[in-house]
C-alpha positions as CSV (number, residue, x, y, z in Angstrom):
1,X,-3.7,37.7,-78.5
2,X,-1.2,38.6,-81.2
3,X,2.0,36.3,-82.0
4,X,4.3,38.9,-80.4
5,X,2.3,38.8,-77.6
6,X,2.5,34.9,-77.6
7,X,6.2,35.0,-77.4
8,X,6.8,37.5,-75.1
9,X,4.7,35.8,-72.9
10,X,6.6,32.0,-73.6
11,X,9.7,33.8,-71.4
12,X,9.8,31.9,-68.5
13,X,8.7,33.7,-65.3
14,X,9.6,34.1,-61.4
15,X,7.4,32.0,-59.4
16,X,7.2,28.6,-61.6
17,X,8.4,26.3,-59.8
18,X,6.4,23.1,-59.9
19,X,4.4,21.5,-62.5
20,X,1.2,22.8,-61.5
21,X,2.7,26.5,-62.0
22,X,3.3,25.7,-65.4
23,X,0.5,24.5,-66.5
24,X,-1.4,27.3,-64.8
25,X,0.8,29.5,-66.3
26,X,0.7,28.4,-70.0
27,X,-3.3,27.9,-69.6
28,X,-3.4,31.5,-68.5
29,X,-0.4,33.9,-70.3
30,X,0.9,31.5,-72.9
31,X,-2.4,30.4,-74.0
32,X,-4.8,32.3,-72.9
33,X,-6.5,33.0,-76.4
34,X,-7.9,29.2,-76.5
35,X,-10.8,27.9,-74.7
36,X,-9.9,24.0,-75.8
37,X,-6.4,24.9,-74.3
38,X,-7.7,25.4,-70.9
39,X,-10.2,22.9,-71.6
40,X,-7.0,20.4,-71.3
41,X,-5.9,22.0,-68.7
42,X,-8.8,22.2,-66.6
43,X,-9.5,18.7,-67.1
44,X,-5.8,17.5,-66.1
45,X,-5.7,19.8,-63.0
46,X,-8.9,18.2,-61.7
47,X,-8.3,14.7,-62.8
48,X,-6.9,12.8,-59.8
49,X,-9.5,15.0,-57.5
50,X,-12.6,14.1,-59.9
51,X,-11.5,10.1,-60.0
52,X,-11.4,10.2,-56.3
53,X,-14.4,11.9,-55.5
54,X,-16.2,9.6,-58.2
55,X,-15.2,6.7,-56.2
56,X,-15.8,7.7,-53.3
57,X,-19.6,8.4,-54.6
58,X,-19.6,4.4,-55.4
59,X,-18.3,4.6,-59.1
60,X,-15.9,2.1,-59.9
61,X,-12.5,3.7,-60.7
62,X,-9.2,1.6,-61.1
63,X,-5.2,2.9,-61.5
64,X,-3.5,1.9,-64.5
65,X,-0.8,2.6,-67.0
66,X,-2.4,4.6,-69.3
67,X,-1.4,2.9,-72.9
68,X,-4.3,1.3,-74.5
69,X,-6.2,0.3,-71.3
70,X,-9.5,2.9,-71.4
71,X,-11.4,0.9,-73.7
72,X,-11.9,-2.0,-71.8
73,X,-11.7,-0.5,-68.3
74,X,-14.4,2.0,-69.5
75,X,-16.1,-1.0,-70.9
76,X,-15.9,-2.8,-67.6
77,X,-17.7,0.0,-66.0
78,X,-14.5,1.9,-64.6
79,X,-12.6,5.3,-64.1
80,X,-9.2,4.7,-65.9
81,X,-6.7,6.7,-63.4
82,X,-3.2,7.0,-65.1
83,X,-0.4,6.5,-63.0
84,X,1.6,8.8,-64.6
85,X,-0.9,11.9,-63.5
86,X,-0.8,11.2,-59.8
87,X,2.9,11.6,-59.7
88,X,2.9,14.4,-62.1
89,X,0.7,16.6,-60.0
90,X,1.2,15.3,-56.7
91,X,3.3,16.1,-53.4
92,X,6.6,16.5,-53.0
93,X,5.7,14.4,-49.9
94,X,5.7,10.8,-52.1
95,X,9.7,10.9,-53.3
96,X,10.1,11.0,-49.2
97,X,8.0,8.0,-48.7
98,X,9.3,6.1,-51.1
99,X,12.8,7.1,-49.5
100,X,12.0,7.0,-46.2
101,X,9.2,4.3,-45.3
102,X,10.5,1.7,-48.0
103,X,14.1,2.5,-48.2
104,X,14.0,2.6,-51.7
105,X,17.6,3.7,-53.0
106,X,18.0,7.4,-54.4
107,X,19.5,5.5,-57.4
108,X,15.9,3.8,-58.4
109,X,13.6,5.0,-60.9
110,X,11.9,8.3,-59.5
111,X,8.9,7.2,-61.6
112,X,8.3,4.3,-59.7
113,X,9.2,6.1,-56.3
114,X,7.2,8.6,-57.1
115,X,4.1,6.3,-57.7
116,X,4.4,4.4,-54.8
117,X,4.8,7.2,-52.3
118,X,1.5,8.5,-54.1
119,X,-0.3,5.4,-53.1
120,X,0.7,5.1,-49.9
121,X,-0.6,8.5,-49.1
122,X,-3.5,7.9,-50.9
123,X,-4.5,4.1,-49.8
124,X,-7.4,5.0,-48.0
125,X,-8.8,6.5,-51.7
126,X,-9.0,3.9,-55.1
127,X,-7.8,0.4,-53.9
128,X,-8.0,-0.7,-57.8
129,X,-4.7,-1.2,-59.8
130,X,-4.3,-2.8,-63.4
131,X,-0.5,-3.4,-64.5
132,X,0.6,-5.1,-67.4
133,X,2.9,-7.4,-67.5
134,X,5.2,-5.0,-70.3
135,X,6.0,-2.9,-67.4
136,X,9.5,-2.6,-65.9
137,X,10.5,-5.2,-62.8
138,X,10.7,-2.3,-60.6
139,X,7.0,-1.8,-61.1
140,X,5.7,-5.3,-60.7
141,X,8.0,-5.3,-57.7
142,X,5.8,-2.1,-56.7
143,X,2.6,-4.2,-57.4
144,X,3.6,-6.6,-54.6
145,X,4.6,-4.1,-52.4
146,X,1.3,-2.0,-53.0
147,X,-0.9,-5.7,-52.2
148,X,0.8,-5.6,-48.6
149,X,-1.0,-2.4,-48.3
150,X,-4.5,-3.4,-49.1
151,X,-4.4,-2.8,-52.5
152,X,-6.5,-4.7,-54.9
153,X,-4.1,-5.2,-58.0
154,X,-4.6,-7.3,-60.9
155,X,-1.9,-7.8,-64.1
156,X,-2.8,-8.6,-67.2
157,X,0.0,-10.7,-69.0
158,X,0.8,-8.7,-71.4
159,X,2.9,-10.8,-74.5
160,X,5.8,-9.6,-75.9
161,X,5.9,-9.7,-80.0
162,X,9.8,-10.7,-80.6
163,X,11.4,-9.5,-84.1
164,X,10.3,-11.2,-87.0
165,X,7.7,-13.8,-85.2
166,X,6.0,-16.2,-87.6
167,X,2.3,-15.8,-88.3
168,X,1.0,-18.9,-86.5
169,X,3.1,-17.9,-83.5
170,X,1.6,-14.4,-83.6
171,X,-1.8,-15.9,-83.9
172,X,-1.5,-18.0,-80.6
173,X,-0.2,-14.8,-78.9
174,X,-3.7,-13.2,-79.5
175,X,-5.8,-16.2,-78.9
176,X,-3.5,-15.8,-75.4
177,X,-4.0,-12.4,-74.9
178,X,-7.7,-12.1,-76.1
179,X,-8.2,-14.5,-73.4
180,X,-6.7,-12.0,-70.6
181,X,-8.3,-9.6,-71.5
182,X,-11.8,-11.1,-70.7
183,X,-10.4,-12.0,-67.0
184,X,-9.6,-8.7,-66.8
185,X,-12.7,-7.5,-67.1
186,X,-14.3,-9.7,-64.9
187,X,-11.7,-8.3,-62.1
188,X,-12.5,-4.7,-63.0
189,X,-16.5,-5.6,-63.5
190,X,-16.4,-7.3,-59.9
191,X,-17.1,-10.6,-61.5
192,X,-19.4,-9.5,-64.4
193,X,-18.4,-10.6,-68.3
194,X,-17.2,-8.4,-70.3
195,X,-19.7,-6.0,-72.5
196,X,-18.5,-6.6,-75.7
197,X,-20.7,-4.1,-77.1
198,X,-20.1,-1.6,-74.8
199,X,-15.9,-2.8,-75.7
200,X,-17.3,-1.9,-79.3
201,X,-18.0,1.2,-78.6
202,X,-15.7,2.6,-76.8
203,X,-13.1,1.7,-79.5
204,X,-15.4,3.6,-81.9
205,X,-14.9,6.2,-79.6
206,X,-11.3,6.3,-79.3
207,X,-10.7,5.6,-83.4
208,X,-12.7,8.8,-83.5
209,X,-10.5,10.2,-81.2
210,X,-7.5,9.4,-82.8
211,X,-8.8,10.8,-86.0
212,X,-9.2,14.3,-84.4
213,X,-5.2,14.0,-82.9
214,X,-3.7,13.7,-85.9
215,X,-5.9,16.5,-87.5
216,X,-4.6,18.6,-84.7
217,X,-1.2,17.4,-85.2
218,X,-1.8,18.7,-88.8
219,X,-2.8,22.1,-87.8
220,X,0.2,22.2,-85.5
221,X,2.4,22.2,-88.7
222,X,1.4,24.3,-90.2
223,X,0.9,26.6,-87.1
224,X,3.4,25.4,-84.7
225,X,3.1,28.3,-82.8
226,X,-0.4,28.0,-81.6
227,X,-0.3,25.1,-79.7
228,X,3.3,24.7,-77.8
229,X,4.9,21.8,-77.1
230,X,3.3,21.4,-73.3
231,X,-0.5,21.3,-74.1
232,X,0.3,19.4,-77.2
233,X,2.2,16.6,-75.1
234,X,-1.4,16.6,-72.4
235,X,-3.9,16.6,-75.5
236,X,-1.8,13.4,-77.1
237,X,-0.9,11.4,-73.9
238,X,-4.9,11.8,-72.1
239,X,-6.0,9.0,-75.0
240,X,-4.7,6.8,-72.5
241,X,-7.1,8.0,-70.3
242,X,-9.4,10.8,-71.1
243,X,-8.7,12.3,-67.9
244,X,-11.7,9.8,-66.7
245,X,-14.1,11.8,-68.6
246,X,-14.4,10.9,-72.7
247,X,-17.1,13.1,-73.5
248,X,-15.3,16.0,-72.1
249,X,-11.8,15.8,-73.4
250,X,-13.6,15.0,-77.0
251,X,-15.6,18.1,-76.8
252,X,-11.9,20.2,-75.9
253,X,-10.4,18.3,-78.8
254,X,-13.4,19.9,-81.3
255,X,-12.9,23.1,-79.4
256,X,-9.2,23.4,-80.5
257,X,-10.2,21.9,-84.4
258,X,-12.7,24.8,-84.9
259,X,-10.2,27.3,-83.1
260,X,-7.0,25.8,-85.7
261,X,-9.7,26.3,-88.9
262,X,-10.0,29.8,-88.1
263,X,-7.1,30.6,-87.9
264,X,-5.4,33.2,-91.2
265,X,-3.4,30.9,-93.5
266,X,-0.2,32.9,-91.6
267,X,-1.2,33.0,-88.2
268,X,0.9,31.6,-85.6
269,X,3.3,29.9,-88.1
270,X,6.7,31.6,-87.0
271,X,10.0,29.9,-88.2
272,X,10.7,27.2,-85.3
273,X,12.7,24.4,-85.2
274,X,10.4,21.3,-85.4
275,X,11.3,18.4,-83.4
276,X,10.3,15.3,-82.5
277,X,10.1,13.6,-79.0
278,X,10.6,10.0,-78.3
279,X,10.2,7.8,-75.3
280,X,8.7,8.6,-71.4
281,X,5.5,11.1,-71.7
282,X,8.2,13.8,-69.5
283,X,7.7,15.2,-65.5
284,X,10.1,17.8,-66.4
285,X,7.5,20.8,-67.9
286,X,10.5,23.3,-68.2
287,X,12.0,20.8,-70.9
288,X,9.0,21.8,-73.1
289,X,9.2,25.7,-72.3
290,X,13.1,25.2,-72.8
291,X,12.4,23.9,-76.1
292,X,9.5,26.8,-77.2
293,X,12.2,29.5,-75.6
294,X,14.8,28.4,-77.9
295,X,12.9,28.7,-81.1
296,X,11.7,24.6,-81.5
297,X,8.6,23.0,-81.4
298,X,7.9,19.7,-80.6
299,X,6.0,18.2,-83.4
300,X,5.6,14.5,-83.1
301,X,5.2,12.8,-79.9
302,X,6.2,8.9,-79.9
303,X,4.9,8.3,-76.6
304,X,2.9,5.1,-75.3
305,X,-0.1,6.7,-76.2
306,X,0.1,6.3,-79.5
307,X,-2.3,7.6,-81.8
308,X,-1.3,7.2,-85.8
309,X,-2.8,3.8,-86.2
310,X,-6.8,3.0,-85.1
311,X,-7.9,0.2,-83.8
312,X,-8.8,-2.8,-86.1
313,X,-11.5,-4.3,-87.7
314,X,-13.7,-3.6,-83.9
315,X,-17.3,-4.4,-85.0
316,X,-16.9,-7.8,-85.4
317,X,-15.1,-8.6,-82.9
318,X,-14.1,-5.7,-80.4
319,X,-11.9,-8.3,-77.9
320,X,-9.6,-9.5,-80.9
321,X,-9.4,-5.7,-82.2
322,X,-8.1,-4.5,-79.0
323,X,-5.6,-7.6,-78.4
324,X,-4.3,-6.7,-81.6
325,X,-4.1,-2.8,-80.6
326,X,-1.6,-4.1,-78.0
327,X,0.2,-6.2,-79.9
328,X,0.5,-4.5,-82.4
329,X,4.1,-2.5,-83.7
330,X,3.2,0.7,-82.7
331,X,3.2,-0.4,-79.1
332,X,3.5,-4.0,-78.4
333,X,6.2,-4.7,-80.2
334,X,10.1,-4.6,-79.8
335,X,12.3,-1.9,-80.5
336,X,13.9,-3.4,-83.6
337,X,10.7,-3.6,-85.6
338,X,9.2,-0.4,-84.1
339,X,11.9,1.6,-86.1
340,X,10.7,2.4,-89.0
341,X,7.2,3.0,-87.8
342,X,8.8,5.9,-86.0
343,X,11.5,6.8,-88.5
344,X,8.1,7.3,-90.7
345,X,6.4,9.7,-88.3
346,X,8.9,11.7,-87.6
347,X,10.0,12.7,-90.9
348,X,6.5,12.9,-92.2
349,X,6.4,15.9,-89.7
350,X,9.1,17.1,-91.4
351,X,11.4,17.1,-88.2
352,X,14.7,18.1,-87.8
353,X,16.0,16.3,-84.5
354,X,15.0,13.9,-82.2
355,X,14.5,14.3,-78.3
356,X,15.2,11.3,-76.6
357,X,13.7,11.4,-73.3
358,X,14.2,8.9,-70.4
359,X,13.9,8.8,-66.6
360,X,17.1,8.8,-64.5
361,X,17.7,5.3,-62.8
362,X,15.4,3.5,-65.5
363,X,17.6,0.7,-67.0
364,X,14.6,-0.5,-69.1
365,X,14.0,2.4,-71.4
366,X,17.7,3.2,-71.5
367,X,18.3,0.3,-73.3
368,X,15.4,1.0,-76.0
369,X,16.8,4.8,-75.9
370,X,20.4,3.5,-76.9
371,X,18.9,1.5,-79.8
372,X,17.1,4.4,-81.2
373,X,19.9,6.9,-80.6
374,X,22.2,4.3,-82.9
375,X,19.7,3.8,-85.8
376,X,19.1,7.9,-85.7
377,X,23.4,8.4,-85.5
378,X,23.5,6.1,-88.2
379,X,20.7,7.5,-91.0
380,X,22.5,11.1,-90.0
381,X,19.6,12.4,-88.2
382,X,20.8,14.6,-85.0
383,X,19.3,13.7,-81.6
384,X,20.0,14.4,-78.0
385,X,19.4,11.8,-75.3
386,X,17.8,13.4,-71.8
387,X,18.0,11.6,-68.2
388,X,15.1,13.6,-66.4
389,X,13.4,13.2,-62.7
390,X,9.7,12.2,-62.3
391,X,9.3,13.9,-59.0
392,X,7.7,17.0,-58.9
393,X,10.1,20.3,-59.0
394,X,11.9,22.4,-61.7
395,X,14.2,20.6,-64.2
396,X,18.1,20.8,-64.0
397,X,19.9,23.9,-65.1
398,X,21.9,21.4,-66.7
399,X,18.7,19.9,-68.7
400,X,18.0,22.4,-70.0
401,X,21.3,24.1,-70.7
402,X,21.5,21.2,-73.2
403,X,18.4,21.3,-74.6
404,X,18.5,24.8,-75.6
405,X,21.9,24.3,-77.0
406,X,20.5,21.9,-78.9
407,X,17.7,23.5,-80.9
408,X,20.2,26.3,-81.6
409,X,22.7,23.6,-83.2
410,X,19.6,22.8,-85.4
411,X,18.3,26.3,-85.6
């Protein structure tokens, strides 16, 4: 497919309407000249269906957040089952339930609502959830909730690194955690000790995955064009879960290396905008086309899948390497010293504004929003902060009013 084609075809079109539309859509006419595109694809339509089926086949599968968690629940023996993907792709059905059966306020998080309507039309499916103890109030509130309804669920307690913690204080925060980690994997292992080998190599595995993301996120630079902002996003966020099947995605990540090193020195580098986004991993799919429409391209992703920094030191002891994964400033770690981490990979992308993105009703990542907003407002770097819904549906004309205005400003 040429680049004219390429563009002509980012227009949106009648008929998208849901999040499944566009990803069939941009698999299909946006991208339809990449096999390790619809590789992605494939694997993130099918996900929720495959981990379900596996389970119900007598494989161990178990929900969870989605940040750092495969390696050890892969380790244990388990399907990791993001959260995030069973509200991304599921029924309009779940914002009711959480409405309606729970009485849960329109004002509330519609991530949260949307995840526990999911569950309680699926409790007769996985009866397996990890949380950590990082996440939000409303979601250990939702844990509770989700015991009363025959759910298994387990939380690890995950320590929070303040700013500027001593060394022997940071020390006895790993010795903690390395320790929670190990009972966690006895809950997910139905009692069995954790395989530390089997821990040791599935951090090879995702070091070697990270390795091949930020070679792609190379190749996006210098073709930004080839790879829009909605794949990229699904590529980057599945290392928190591999879409349940590691071999798989790995083999779509080589597939879209060799397709980026054949590529002409000047294919699929049109002028864009390049952009970074920062903060929720983003329901809202039209955001991204909004974005690609207007001439930008999202270029580094700061989401809590993060994949700049590997793992550790992992062969000599894989528990303390992953402990110190999740602890570590790139996602353990307050806002404050998490700054210039991001301030670094953002402008090594050479971006040009900053997409702040949030979910409406979520008090705990519109605080962390606000801080990075100010620090960004303060080093003169333009950015634009975005409420969005998790629920499934088209985003607001309003949302993306503002978001194309925004690239333009930049443009």
């Amino acid at each position: 497919m040429s680049q004219a084609a390429n563009k002509t075809n980012a227009k949106v079109t009648e008929g998208v309407s849901n999040q499944i539309d566009h990803i069939e859509r941009s698999r299909d006419q946006i991208h339809g000249y990449s096999d390790g595109i619809r590789k992605i694809f494939d694997l993130a339509l099918s996900y929720i269906y495959y981990a379900e089926d596996a389970y119900e086949h007598g494989q161990k599968a178990i929900w969870n957040q989605a940040r750092a968690e495969a390696p050890l629940i892969l380790a244990a023996g388990a399907i990791p089952v993001a959260f995030t993907e069973a509200g991304r792709l599921g029924s309009p059905e779940a914002m009711s339930v959480a409405e309606d059966v729970y009485q849960i306020p329109p004002e509330i998080c519609s991530m949260v609502k949307v995840n526990i309507g999911e569950w309680y039309l699926r409790k007769n499916k996985i009866k397996k959830i990890l949380g950590l103890g990082s996440a939000c109030e409303a979601y250990n509130v939702m844990f509770e909730v989700m015991k009363k309804e025959g759910y298994d669920v387990y939380t690890i307690d995950v320590s929070y690194r303040a700013p500027h913690i001593g060394e022997e204080r940071y020390e006895s925060l790993i010795s903690f955690y390395k320790e929670e980690i190990r009972q966690a994997a006895r809950w997910i292992g139905d009692g069995k000790p954790l395989d530390e080998d089997r821990l040791a190599f599935e951090i090879e595995r995702r070091n070697r995955i990270n390795q091949k993301l930020r070679e792609i996120c190379e190749y996006r630079i210098k073709h930004p064009t080839y790879m829009r902002s909605l794949p990229a996003m699904y590529t980057i966020s599945a290392t928190g879960h591999y879409f349940g099947r590691p071999d798989e995605y790995e083999d779509a990540l080589d597939t879209i290396i060799g397709e980026f090193k054949a590529l002409g020195e000047n294919d699929y580098n049109d002028r864009v905008v390049p952009l970074a986004w920062c903060g929720g991993r983003g329901q809202e799919f039209g955001v991204y086309e909004a974005v690609d429409e207007a001439g930008g391209a999202i270029l580094s992703f700061n989401i809590p899948t993060p994949y700049e920094v590997d793992y550790p030191d992992w062969k000599d002891d894989p528990v303390d390497s992953l402990a110190r994964y999740m602890l570590g400033k790139h996602i353990g770690d307050n806002s404050e010293d998490r700054l210039q981490l991001l301030h670094n990979r953002i402008t090594g992308a050479g971006c040009k504004g900053v997409l702040l993105y949030g979910t409406i009703g979520c008090t705990f990542s519109g605080i962390e929003r606000e801080i990075w907003r100010q620090y960004f407002r303060e080093n003169e770097f333009p950015c634009l902060s975005l409420d969005g819904s998790f629920q499934v549906g088209a985003p607001s004309g309003q949302l993306v009013t503002r978001v194309k205005a925004f690239v333009e400003m930049l443009t």
